[in-house]
N, C-alpha and C positions, 0 to 999 in steps of 0.2 A: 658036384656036391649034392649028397641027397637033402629031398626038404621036398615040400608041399603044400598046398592052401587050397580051404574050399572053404563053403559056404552052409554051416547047421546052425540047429537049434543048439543053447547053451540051456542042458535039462539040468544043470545042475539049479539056475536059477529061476524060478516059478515066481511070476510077476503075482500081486493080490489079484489079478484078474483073470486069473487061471491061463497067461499068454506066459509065453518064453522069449526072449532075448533073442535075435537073429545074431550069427557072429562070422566072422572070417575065422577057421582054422587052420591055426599054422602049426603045423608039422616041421619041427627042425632040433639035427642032432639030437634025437630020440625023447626028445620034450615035445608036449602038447602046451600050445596057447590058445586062449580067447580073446578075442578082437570086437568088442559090438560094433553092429553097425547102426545102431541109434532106431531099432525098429523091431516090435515084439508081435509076433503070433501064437493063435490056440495050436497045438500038436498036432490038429486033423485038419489045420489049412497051411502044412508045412510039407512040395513036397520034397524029399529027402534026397532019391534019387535025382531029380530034375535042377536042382538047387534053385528054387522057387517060391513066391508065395502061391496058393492056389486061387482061383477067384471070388470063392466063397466068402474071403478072409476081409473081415468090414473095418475100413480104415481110414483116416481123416483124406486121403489120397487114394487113387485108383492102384490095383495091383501093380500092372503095367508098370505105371510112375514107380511104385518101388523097389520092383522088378529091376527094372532097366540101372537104378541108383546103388543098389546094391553088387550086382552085375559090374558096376564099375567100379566099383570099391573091389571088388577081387582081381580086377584086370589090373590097374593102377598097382597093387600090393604085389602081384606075379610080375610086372615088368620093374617092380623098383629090385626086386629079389634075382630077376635074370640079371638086371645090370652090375649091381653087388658081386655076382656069383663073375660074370667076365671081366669084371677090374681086379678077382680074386679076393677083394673084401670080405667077401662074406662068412670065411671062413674063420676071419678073427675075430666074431659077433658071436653072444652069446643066444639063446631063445629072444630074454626079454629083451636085448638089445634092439635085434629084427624088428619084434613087437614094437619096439617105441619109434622106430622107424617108420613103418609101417602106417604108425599111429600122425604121424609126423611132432612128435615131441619126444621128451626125453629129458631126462637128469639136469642136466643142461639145455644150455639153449643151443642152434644152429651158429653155427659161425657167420650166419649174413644175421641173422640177430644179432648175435654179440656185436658185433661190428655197430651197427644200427644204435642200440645199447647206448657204444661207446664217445658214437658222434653226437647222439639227444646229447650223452653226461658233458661233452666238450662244450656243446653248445650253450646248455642250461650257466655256465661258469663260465663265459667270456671265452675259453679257448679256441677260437675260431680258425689259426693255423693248424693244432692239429684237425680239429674237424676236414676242414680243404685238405689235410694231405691223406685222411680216410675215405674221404669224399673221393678222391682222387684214384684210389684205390679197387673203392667202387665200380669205379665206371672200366678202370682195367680189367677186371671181372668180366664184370657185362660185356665185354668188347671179344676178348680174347674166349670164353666161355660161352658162345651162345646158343640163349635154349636154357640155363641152370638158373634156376630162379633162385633156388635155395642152396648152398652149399654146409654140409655138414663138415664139422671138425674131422670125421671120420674119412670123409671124401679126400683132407689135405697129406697127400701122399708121394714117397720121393716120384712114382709116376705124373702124379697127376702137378706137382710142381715143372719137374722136366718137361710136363708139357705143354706149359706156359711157357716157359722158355724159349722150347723150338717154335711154337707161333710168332713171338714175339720177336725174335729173331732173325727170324726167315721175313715180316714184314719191315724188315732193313732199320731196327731198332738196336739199338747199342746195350751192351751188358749193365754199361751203368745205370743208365733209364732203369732195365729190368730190376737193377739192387735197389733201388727208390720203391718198387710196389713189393718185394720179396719182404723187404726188410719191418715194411707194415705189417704185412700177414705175421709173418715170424714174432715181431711185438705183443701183438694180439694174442696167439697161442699159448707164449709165453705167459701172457696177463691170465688167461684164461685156467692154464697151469695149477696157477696160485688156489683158484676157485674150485679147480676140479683138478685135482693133483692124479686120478688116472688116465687122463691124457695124455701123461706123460709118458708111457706106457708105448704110443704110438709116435711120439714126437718125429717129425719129418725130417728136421734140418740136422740130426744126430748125421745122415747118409745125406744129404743133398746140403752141401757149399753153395751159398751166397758167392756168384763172380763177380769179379769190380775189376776197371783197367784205371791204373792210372792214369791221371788228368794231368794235364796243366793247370798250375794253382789259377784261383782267380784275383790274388791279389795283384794290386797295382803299386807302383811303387811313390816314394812323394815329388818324385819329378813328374811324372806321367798326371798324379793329382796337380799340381801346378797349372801344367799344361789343360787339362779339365775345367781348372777351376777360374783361369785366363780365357776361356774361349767364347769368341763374343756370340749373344742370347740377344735376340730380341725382350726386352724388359715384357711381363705380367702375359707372355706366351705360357701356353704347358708344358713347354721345353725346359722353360724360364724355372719356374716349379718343380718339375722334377729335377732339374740341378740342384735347388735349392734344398729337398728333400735327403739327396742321393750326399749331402756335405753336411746336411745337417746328421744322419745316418751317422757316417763318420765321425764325425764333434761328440755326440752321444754313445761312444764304443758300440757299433754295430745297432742300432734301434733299428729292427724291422717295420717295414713300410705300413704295414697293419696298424703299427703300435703307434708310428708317428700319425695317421690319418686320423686317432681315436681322442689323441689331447685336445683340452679342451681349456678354456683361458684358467678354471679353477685349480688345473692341475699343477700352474707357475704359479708361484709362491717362496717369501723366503729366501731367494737368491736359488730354488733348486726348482727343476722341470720332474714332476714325482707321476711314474706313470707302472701301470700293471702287465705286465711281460702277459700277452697270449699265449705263449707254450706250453705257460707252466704258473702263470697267474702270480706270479714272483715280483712283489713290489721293489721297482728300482726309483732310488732319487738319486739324481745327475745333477751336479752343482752347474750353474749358468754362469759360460766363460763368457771371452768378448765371440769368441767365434757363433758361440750356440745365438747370444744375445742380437750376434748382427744379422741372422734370419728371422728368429722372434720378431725381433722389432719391424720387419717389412709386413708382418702380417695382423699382427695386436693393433695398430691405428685404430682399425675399423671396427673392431667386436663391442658387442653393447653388454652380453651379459657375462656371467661365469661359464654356463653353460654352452657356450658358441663352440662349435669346432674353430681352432687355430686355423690349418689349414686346408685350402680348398679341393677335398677329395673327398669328402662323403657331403651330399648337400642332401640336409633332412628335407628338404620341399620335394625331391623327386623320389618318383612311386616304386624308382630301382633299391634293392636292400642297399645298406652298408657295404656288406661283401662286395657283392658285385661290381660297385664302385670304386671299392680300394683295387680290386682286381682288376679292372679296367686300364685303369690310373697307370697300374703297376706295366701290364703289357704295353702301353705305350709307348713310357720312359725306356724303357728296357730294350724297346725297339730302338729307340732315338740312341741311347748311350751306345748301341752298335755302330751306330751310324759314327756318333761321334769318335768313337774308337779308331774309324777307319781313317775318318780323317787326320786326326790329331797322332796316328802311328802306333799306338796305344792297343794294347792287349787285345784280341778278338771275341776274349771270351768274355767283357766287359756286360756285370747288368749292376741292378739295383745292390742284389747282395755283396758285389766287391766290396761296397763298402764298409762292410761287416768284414772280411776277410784281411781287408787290406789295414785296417786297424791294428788288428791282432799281430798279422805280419809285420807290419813297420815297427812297430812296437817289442815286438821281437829279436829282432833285427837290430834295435838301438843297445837291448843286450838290458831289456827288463825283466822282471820276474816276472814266469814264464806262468806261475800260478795267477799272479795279477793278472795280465791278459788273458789267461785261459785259452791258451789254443782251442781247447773244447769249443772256443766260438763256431767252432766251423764243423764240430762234431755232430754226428747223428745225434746222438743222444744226448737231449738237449741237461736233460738233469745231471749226466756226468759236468755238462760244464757249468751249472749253478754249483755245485761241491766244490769245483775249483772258487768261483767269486764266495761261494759264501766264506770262505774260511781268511776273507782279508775286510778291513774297514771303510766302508762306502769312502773316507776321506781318501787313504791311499789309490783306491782307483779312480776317483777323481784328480791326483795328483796324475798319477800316470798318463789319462787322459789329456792334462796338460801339456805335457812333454809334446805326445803324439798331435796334436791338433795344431801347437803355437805358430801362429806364422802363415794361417790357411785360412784368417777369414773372406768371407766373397765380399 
């Protein structure tokens, strides 16, 4: 593809000080751009041939110094432009496209900004799960990509997806895992869409399918729970804890571990446990059965104020965040409920989330409405399955809830 970049003076703009504008020019598809590069000379310490300042040219810094800076800013702009040119991008850029590349901004922001963006916004509002599965995404990036600091929306292409793929892949990684980070990125764009509606234009996943192998469900069934919830525990271990956790989960239709770490004594009240869903900041109150009531009550004795966390998984005295904590907590149990799985004959794929799964299923299963439950529990998309609950009355899926829990307290 033809194109070109050098290094003049911009005569069209004459500084008050009788200096000119140094600039990158870019020659592309029979357009001229100017590029400053943040540094003006008089026209007789400019020289033209040499792409240079001259040394006569009196400046808060030595030639040299902005020689060699300038010098780089043309090298940098010719290697982002060869690379462009061999992914074949570059030919569906316009001039000032180039230019804002070049420039490194544009209309939009970069896709590792918007990302960046969209974790601050998660994080500023409590949603801390999506953050972690952004977060998460991130660092697949970083891992699989390295070397790319910055990745442009422009960059996401069915090539440059596929080849993520084949990395991830070949490092003995499953498709599913792979639809867990696809399925981020594709969100994103999507979002991003909205905001800059000609992106769409170049949209990736129009040619490039998202793969998933089916799984084996994670639900469990209420004998298997039985058996779980029968299995003898050393008392006040963190075994002990996350059993108690991973049923309270359950009693509260799916409550993520996050969500249970976050309550707090003020949040029980009322006869109901009222707390703010992370996902999606969706205020749930859960009427307090005997089941919910008989882990409650193992941990309420000891709290002094309103403000106490219930249970022992984020402890304000240590200098580890929240996160990190509930995260901790989390791999633990998650490890131990494997173990117990093994023992007890019990599903392999057992973690904290069955609990959430295996709600919706048994529940299902009994031959409920299927809107009540919301199979969406187990959905990607977590607002598809708020549209399923919102459309029934907190009373009825706490009635449902009933059904599903009776008979299971620890």
């Amino acid at each position: 593809m033809s194109y070109n970049i050098s290094l003049n003076l911009d005569l069209r703009r004459k500084d008050k000080n009788g200096t000119y504008p140094i600039c990158l020019v870019l020659y592309f598809k029979q357009t001229k751009h100017y590029i400053p590069v943040k540094v003006s000379v008089a026209k007789e310490n400019w020289d033209k041939d040499g792409e240079r300042i001259l040394p006569a040219a009196k400046l808060d810094q030595s030639t040299t110094w902005y020689n060699d800076r300038i010098l780089e800013k043309k090298l940098e702009a010719k290697k982002l432009l060869l690379k462009l040119d061999e992914l074949g991008e570059l030919r569906n850029f316009s001039g000032s496209e180039v230019k804002r590349r070049i420039q490194n901004k544009s209309n939009r922001s970069s896709f590792s900004a918007y990302m960046d963006d969209e974790i601050a916004t998660f994080l500023k509002y409590n949603k801390t799960g999506n953050a972690r599965v952004y977060d998460g995404c991130k660092l697949f990036l970083r891992k699989y990509l390295p070397g790319r600091k910055v990745i442009f929306f422009e960059d996401i292409t069915y090539a440059f997806l596929k080849n993520l793929e084949n990395k991830y892949i070949a490092n003995g990684n499953s498709y599913n895992g792979l639809a867990t980070y696809l399925r981020t990125i594709r969100a994103l764009y999507n979002r991003a869409i909205i905001q800059w509606p000609e992106l769409k234009a170049r949209y990736p996943f129009t040619e490039y399918k998202i793969r998933e192998i089916k799984t084996h469900k994670t639900a469990i069934s209420r004998a298997d729970m039985e058996k779980l919830k029968n299995h003898p525990i050393k008392t006040i271990h963190i075994y002990w804890h996350g059993r108690n956790m991973f049923f309270l989960s359950f009693y509260c239709h799916g409550m993520n571990l996050s969500d249970i770490a976050k309550v707090k004594v003020k949040d029980i009240q009322n006869g109901k446990l009222k707390y703010q869903r992370s996902k999606n900041s969706k205020q749930f109150p859960i009427r307090l059965t005997d089941q919910i009531n008989s882990i409650l009550n193992l941990y309420l004795t000891d709290k002094m104020g309103p403000d106490d966390y219930v249970f022992p998984i984020i402890n304000p005295k240590k200098k580890t965040i929240p996160y990190s904590q509930v995260q901790n907590f989390g791999v633990i149990i998650n490890r131990q409920l494997k173990i117990w799985a093994k023992e007890l004959n019990i599903d392999p794929t057992l973690s904290f989330n069955t609990a959430r799964h295996s709600w919706a299923t048994i529940g299902r299963d009994m031959g409920l409405p299927i809107g009540i439950l919301s199979e969406g529990l187990g959905h990607n998309d977590i607002q598809t399955t708020q549209i399923y609950l919102d459309a029934f009355q907190d009373d009825a899926i706490d009635d449902a809830n009933n059904l599903i829990t009776q008979n299971l307290a620890i």
